[in-house]
PAZAPA-4460 file (N, C-alpha, C; in steps of 0.05 Angstrom, whole numbers, plus 32768, in hexadecimal, padded with zeros to 4 digits):
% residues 293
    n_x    n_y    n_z   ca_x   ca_y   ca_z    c_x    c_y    c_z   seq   type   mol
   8011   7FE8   8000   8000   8000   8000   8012   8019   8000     1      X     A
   800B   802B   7FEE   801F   8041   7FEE   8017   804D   800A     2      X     A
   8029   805F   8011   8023   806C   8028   8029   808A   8022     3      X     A
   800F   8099   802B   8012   80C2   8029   801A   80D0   8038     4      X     A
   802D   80E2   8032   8023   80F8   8048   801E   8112   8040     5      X     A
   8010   811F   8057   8006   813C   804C   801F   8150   804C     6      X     A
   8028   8164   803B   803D   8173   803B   802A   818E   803F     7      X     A
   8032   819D   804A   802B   81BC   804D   803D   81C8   803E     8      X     A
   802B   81E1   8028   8042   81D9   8012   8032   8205   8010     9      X     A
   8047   8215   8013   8038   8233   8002   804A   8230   7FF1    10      X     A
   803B   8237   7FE0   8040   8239   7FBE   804C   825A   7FBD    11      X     A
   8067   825E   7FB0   806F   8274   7FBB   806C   828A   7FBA    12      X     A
   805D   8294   7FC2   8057   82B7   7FC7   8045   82C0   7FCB    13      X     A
   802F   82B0   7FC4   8014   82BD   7FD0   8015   82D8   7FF2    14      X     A
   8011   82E4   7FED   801C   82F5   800F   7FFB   8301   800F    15      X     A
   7FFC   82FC   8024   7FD7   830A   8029   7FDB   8321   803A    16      X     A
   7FCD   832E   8034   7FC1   8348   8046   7FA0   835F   8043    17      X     A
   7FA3   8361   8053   7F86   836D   804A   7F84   8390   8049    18      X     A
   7F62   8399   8040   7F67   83B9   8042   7F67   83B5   8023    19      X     A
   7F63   83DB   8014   7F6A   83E1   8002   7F86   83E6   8001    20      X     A
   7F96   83EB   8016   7FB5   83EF   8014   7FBF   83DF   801F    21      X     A
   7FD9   83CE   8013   7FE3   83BA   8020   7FF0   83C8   8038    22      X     A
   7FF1   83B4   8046   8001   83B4   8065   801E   83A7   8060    23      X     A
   8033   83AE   8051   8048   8396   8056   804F   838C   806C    24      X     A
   8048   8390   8083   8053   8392   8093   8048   8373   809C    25      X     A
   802C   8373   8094   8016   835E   80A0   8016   8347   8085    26      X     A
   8024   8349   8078   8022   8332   805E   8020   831C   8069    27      X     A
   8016   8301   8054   801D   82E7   8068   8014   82D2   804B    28      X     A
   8023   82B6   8052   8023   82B2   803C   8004   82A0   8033    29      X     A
   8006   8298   8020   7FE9   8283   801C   7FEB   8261   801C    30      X     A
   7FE7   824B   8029   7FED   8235   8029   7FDE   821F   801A    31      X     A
   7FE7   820A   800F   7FD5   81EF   8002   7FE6   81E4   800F    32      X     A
   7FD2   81C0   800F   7FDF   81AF   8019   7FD5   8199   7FF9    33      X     A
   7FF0   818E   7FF7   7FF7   817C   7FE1   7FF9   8162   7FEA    34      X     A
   7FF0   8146   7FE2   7FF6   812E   7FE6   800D   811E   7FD6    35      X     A
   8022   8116   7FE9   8034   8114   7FD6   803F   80F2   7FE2    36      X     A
   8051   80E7   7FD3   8058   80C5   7FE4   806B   80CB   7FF7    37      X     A
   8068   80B8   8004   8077   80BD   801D   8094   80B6   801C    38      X     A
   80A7   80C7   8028   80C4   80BE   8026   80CC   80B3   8034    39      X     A
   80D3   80A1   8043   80E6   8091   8060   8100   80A7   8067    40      X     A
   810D   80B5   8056   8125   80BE   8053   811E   80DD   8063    41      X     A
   810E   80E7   8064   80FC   80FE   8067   80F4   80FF   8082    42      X     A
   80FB   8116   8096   80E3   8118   80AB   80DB   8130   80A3    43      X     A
   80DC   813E   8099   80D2   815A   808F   80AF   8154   8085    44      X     A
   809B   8163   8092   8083   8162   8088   8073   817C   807C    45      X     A
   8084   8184   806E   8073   819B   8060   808A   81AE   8049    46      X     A
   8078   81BC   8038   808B   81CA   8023   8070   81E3   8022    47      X     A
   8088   81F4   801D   8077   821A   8021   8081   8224   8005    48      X     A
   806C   8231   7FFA   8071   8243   7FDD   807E   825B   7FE3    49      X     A
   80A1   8268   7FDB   80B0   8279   7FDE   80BE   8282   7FCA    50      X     A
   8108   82DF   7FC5   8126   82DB   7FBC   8136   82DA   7FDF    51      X     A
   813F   82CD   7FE3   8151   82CC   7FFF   8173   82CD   7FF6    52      X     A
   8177   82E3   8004   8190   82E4   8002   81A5   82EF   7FE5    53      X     A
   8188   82F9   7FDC   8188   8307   7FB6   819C   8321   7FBB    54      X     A
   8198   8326   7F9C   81A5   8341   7F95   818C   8353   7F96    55      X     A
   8196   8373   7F9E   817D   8384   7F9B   817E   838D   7F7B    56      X     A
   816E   8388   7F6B   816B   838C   7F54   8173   83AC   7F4A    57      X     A
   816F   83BC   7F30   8173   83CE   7F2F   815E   83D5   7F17    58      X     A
   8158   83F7   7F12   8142   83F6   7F02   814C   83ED   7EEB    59      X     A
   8135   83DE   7EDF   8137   83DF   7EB6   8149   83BA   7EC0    60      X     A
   8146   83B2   7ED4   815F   839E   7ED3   814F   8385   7EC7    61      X     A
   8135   8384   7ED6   811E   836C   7ECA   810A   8376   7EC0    62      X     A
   810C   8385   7EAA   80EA   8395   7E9B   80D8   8385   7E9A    63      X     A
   80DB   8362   7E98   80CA   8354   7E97   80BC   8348   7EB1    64      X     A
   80CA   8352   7ECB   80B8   8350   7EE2   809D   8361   7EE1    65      X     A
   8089   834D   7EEF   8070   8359   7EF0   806A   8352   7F18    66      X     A
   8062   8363   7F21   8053   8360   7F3B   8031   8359   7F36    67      X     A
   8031   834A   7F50   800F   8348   7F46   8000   834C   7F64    68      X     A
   7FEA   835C   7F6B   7FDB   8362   7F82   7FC4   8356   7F7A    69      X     A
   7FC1   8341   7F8A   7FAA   832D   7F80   7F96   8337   7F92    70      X     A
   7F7A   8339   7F92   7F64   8336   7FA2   7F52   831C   7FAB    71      X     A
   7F5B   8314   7FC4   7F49   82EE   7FC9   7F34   82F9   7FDC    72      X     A
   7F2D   82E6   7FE3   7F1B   82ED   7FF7   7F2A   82F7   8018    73      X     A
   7F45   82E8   8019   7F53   82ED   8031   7F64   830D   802F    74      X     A
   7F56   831C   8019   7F64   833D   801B   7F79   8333   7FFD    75      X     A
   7F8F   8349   8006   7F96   834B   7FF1   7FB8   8337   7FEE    76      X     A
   7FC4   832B   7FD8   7FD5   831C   7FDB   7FED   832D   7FCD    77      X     A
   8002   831D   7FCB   8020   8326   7FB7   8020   8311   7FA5    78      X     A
   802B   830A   7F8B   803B   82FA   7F79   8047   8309   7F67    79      X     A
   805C   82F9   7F5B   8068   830C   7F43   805E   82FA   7F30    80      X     A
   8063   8308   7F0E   805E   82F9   7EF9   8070   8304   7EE1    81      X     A
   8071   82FC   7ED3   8080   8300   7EB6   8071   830E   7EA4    82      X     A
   8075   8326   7E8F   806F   8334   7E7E   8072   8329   7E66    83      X     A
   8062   8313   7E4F   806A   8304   7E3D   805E   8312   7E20    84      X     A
   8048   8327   7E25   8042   8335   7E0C   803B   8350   7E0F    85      X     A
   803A   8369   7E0D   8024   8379   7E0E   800E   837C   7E1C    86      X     A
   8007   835C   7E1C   7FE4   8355   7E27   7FDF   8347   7E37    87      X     A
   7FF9   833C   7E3D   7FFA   831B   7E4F   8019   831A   7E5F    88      X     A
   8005   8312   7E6E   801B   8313   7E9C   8014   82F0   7E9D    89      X     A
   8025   82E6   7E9F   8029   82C7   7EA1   8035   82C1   7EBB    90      X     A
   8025   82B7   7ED2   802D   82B1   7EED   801F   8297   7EF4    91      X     A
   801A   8295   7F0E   8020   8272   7F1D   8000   8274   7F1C    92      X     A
   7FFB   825C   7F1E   7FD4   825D   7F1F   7FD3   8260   7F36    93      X     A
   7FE1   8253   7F4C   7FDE   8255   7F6B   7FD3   827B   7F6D    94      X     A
   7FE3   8286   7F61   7FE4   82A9   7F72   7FC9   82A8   7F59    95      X     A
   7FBB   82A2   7F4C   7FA3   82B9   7F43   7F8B   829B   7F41    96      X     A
   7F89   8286   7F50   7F73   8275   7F5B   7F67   828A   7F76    97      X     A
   7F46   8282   7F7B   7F33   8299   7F84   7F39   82B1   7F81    98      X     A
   7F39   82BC   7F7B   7F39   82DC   7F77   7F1C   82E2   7F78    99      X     A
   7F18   8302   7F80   7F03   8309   7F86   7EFA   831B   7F64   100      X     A
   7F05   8332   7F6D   7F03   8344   7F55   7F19   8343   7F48   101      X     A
   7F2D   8346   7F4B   7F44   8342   7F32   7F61   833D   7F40   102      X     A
   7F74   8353   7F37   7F8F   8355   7F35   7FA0   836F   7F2E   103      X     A
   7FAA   837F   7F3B   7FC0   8398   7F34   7FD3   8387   7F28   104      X     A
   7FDC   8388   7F19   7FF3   8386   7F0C   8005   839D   7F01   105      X     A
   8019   839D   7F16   8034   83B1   7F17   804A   83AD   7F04   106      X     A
   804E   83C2   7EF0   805E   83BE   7EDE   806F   83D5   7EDB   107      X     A
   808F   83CC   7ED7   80A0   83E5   7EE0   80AF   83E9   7EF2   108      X     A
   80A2   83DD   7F09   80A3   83E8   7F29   80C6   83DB   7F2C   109      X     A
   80C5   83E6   7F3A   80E8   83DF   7F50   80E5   83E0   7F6A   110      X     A
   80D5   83F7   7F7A   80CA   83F0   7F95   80AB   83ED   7F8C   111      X     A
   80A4   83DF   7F8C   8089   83D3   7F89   807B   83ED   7F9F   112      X     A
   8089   83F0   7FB4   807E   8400   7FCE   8078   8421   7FC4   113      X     A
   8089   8424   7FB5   8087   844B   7FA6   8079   844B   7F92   114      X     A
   805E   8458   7F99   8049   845E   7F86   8054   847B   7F6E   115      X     A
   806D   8482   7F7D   8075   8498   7F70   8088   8492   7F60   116      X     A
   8091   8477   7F5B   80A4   8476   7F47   809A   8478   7F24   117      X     A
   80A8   848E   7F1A   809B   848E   7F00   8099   847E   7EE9   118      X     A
   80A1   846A   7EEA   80A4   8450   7ED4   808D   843F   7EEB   119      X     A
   8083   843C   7EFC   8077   842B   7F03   8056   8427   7EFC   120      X     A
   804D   841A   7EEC   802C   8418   7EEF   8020   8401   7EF4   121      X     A
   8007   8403   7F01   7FF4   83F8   7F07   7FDF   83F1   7EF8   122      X     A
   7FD3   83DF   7EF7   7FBE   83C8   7EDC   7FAC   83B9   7EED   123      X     A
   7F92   83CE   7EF0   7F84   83B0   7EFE   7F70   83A2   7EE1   124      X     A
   7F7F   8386   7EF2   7F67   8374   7EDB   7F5D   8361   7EE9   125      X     A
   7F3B   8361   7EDF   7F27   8354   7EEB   7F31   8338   7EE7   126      X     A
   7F21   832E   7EF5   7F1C   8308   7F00   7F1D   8309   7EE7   127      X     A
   7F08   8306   7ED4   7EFC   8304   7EC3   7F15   82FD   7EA9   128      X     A
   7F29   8306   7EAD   7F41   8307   7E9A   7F58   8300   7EA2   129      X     A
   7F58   82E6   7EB9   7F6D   82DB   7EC1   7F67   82BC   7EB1   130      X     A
   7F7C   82B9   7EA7   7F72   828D   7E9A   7F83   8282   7EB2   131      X     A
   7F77   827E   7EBC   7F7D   825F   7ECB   7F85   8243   7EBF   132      X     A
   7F9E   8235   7EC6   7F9F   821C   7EB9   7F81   8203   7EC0   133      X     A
   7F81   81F8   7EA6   7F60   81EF   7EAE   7F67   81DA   7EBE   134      X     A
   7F7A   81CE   7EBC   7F87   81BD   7ECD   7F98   81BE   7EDF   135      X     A
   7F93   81DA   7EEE   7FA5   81D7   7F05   7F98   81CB   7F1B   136      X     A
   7FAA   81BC   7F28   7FAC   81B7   7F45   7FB9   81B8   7F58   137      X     A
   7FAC   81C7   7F6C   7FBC   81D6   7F8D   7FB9   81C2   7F99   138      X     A
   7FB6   81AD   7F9D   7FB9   8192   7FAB   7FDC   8188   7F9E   139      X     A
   7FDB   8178   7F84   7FF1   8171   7F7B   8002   8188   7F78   140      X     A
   8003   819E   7F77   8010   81B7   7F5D   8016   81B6   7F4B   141      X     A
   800B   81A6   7F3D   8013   81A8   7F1F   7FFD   81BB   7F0D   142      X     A
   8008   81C2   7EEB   7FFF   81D7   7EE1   7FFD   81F1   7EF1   143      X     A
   800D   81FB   7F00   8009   820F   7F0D   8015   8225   7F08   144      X     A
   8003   822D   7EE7   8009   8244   7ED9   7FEE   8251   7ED3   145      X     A
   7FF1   826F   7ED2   7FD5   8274   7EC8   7FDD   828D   7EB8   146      X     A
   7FD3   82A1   7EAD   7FD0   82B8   7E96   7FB9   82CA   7EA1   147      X     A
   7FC3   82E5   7E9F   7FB5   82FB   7EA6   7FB8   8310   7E8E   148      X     A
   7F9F   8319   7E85   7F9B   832E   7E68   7F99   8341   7E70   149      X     A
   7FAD   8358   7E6B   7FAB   836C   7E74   7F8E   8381   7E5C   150      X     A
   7F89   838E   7E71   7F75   839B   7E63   7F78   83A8   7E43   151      X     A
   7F8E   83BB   7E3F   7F9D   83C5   7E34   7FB3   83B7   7E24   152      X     A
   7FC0   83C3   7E08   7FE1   83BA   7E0A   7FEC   83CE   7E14   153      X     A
   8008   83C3   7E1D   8013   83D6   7E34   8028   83E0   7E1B   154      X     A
   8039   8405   7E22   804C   8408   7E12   8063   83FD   7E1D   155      X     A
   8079   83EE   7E0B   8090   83EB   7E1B   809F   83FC   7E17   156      X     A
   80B0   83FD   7E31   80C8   840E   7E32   80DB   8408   7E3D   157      X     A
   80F2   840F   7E4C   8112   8405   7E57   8103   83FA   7E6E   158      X     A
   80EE   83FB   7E7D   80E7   83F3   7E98   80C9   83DA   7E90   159      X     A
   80C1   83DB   7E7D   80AB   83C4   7E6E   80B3   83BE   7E59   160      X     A
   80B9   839C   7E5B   80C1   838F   7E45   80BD   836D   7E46   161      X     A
   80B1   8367   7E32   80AB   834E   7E34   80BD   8338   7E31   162      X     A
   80BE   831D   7E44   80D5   830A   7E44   80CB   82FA   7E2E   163      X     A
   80DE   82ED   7E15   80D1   82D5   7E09   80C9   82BE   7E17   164      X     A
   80BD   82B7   7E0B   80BB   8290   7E0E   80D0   8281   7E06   165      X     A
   80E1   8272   7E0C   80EA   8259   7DFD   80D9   8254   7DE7   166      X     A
   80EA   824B   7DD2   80E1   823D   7DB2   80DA   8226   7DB9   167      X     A
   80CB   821F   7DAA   80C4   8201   7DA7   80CD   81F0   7DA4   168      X     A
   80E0   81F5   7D97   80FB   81E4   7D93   8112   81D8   7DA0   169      X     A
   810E   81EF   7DB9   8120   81ED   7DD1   8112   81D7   7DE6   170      X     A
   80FA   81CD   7DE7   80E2   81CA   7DF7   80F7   81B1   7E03   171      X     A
   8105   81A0   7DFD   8111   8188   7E02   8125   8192   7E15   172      X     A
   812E   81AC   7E1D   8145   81B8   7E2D   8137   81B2   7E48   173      X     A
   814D   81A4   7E54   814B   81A3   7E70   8159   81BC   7E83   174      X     A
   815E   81C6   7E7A   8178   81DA   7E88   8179   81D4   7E99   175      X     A
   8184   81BD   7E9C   819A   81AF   7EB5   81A9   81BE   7EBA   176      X     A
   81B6   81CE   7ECF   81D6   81D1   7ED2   81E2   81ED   7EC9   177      X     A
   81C5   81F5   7EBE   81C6   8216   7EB2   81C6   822E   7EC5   178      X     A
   81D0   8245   7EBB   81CF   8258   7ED3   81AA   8262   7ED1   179      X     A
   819F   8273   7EDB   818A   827A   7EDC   818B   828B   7EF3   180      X     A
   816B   82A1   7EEA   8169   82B3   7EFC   814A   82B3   7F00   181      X     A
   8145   82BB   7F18   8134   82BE   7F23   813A   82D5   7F3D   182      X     A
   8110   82E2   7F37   8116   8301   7F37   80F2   8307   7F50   183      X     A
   80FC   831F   7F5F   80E0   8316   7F79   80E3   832C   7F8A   184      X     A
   80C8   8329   7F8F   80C3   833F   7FA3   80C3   8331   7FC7   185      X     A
   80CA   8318   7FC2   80CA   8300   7FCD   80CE   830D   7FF1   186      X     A
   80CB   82F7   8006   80D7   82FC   801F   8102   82FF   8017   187      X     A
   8112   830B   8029   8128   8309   8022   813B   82FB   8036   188      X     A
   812B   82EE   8047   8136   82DD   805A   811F   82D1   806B   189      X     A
   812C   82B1   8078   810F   82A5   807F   8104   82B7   8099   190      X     A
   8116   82C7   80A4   8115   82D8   80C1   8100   82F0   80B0   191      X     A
   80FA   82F9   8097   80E5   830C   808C   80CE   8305   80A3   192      X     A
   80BD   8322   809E   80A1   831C   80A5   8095   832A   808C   193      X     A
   80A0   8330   8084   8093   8333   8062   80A3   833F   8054   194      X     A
   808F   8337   8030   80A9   833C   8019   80B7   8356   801C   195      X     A
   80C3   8354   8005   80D6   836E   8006   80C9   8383   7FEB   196      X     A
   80D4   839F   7FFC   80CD   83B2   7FED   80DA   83B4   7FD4   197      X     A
   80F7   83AA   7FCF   8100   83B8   7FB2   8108   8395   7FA8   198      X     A
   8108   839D   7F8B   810A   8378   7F76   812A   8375   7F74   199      X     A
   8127   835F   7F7E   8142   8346   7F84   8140   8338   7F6B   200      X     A
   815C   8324   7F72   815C   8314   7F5C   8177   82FE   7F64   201      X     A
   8170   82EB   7F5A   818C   82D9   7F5C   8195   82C8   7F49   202      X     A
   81A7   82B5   7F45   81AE   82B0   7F30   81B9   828B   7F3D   203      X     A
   81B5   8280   7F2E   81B4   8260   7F38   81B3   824A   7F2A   204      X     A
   81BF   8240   7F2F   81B9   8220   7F1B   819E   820D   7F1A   205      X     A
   8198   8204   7F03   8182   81F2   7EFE   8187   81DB   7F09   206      X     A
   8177   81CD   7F1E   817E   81B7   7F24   816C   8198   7F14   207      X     A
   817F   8182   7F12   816A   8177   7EFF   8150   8161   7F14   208      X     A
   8138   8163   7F04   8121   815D   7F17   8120   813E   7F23   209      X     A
   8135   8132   7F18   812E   8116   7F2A   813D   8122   7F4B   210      X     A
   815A   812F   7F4A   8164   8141   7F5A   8150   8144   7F77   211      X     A
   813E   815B   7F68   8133   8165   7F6F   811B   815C   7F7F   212      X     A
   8115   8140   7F75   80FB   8131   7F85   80FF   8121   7F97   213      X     A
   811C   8125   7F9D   8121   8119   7FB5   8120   812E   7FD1   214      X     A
   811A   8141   7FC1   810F   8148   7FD8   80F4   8156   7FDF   215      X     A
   80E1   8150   7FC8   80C8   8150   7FCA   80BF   813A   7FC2   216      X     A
   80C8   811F   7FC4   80B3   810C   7FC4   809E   8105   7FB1   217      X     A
   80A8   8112   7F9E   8098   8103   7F7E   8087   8122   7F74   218      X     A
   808E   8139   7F87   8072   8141   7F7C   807D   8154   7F6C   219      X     A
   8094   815B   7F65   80A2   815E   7F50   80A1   8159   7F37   220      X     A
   808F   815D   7F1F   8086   8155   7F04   809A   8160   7EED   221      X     A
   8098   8150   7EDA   80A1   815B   7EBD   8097   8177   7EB5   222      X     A
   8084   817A   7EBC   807E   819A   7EBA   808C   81B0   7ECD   223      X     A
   809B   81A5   7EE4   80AD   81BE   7EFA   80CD   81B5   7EEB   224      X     A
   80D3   81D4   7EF5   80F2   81D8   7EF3   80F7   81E4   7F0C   225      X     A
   8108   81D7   7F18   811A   81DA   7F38   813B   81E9   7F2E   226      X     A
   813F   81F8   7F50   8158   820D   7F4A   8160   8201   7F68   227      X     A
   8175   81F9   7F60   8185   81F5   7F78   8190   820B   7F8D   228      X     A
   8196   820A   7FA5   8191   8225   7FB8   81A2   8224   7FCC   229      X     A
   81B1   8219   7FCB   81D2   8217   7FDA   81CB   8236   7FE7   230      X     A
   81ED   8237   7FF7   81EA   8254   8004   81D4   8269   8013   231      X     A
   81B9   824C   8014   81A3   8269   801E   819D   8276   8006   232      X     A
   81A1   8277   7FE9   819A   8285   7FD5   817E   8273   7FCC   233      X     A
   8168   8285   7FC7   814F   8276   7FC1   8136   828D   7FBA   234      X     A
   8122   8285   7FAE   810D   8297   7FB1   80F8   8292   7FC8   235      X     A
   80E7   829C   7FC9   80DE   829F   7FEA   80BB   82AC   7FE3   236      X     A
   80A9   82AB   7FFA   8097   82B1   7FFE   809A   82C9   7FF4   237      X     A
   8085   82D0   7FDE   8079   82E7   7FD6   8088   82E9   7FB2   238      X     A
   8093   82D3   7FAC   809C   82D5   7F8D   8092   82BE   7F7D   239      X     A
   807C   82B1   7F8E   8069   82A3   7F7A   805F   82AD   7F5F   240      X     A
   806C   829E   7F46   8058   82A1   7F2F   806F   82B4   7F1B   241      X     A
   8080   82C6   7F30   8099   82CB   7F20   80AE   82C6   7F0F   242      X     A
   80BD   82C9   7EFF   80D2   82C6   7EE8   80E0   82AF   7EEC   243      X     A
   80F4   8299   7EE2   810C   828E   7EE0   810D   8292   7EC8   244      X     A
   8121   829A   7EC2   8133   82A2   7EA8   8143   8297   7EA0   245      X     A
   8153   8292   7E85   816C   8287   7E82   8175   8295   7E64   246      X     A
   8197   829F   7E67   8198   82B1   7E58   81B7   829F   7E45   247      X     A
   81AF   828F   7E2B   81C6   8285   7E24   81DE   8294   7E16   248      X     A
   81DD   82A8   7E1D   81F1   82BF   7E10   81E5   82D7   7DF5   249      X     A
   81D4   82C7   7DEA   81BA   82DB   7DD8   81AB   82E1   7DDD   250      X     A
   8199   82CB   7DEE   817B   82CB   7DED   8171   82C8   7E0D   251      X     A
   8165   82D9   7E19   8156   82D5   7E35   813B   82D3   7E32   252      X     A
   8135   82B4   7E3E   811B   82AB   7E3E   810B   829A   7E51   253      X     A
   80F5   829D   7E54   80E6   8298   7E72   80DD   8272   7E70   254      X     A
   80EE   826E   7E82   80F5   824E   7E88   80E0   823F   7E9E   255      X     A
   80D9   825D   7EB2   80D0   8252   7ECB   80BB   8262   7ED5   256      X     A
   80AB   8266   7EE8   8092   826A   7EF9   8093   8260   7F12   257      X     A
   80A0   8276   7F24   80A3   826A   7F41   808E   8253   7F48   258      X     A
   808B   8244   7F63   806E   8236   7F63   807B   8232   7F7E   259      X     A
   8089   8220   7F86   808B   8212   7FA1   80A1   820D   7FB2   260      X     A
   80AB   820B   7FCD   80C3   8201   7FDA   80BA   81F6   7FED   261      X     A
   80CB   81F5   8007   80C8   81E1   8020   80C7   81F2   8030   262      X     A
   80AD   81EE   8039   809E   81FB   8058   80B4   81FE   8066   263      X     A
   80C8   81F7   8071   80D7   81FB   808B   80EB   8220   8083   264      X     A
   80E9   8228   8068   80F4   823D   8064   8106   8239   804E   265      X     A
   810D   8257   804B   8114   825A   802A   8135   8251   8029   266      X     A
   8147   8256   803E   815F   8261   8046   8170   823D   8045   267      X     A
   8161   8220   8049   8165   820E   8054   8171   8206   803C   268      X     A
   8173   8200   802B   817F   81F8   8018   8171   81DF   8004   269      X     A
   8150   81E0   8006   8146   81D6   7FFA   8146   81DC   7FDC   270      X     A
   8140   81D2   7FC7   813C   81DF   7FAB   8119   81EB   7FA9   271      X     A
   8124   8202   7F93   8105   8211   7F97   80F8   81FE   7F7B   272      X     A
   80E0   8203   7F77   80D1   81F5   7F64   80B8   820C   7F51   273      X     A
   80C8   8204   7F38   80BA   821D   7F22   80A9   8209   7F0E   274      X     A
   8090   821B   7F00   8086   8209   7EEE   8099   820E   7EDA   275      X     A
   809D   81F7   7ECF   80AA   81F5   7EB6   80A0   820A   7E9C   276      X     A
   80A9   821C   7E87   809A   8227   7E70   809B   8219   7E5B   277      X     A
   80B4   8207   7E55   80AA   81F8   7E43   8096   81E3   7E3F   278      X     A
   808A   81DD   7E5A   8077   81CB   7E5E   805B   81D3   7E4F   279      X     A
   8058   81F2   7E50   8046   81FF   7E4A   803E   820B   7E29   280      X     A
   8059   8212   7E22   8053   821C   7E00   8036   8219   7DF8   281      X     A
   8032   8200   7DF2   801C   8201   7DDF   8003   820A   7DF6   282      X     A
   7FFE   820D   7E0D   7FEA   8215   7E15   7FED   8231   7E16   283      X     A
   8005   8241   7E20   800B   825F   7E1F   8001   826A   7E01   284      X     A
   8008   8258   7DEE   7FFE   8266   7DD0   7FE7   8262   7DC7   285      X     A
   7FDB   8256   7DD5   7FC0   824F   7DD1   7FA9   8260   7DDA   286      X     A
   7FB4   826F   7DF7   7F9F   827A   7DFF   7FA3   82A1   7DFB   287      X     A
   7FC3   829D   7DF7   7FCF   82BE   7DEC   7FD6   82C4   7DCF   288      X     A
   7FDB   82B0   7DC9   7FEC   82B3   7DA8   8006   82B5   7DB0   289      X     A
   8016   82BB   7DCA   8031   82BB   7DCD   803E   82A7   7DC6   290      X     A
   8050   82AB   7DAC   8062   8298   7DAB   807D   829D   7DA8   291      X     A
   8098   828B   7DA6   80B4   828D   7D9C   80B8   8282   7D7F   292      X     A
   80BC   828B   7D6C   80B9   8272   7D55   80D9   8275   7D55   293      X     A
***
């Protein structure tokens, strides 16, 4: 008989707070619990969705970061997401499942916190224009990608700019062993009591996913890409649904979609866990027209 156990698992970034104005002060994160097989090797019972120990970014450095101020019923939340067209913010399904009325989506920003910064704007888009994967599930986490239509096309400029997709062609790349970056408004140490005001970023190796399920216990799929996190370097509560990148000397293109780590904290040296984008292609162009040819 197989045997389960329940993992306590936040999917990374969700940060709640309530009010029309966030409280950073009072953020907190959002939790699922996932069924996953049981390890013998393991006493650890839970995994939490979660930049620790990052660089502070600088302006114009990620044009293709997007912030997202989600509305649930528990007030208002944090995630980041990716800028992939004009029209379309590509983030984790975890950060935009229940929503009430919509989503701010921050584009530009560097302190997400300065309403006065002049490259920074604000996009609310209704429920109504978020796609949800039809197949996601917050139990397992898998497909845990979703798409948000911005009302508008947005203009780009040095501070908005959209990341490609991987080609189709590439879709067979494992980027094992590759550098990569990942980018967040994230907690910046597990001692945070909430995210941080200005965008981080770090830079890290792809770890490969059998690797990687040893220390989540199977629930690690062909559809996630894991970043190894040595040194306390990791993403962290409040950068759910955000960027991994990989830049082969020409071309920088969006590989990853924060989603998940290990409840006990960001700093421990677990690997973090991103949805895969090449898993996705044909559904991202299906429902945007975004493609790489």
């Amino acid at each position: 008989m197989k045997l389960l156990v329940v993992f306590a698992v936040c999917l990374f970034g969700c940060v709640a707070a309530t009010g029309n104005e966030i409280d950073w002060a009072e953020v907190k994160p959002r939790d699922v619990e996932p069924q996953v097989p049981f390890h013998p090797r393991s006493s650890l019972n839970g995994v939490e969705g979660r930049i620790t120990n990052g660089q502070v970014a600088v302006p114009k450095q990620f044009p293709y970061q997007a912030g997202l101020r989600l509305y649930t019923p528990l007030g208002a939340s944090w995630c980041g997401g990716s800028v992939i067209s004009d029209r379309w913010i590509l983030t984790a399904a975890h950060c935009t499942v229940n929503l009430t009325t919509g989503v701010d989506v921050y584009l530009g920003a560097w302190d997400r916190t300065d309403a006065t910064e002049p490259n920074q704007h604000i996009i609310f888009v209704a429920t109504k224009n978020v796609i949800l994967h039809e197949d996601y599930d917050g139990d397992a986490i898998v497909n845990d990608i979703s798409l948000i239509k911005l009302p508008f096309a947005v203009q780009f400029n040095d501070y908005i700019q959209p990341i490609a997709l991987p080609k189709k062609a590439a879709s067979y790349d494992t980027y094992v062993g590759k550098q990569v970056i990942a980018s967040g408004w994230g907690r910046i140490s597990d001692d945070a009591k909430t995210v941080t005001d200005k965008l981080r970023w770090i830079e890290v190796p792809v770890l490969a996913n059998t690797a990687c399920n040893r220390y989540f216990l199977g629930s690690v799929k062909q559809s996630n890409i894991c970043i190894k996190t040595t040194g306390g370097i990791s993403t962290c509560n409040g950068d759910s649904g955000g960027p991994l990148v990989y830049n082969d000397g020409e071309d920088t293109v969006l590989v990853g979609a924060t989603s998940f780590g290990i409840l006990f904290g960001c700093q421990i040296g677990w690997p973090g866990v991103f949805t895969r984008i090449t898993s996705y292609l044909d559904w991202i162009e299906q429902h945007t027209g975004v493609v790489n040819n």
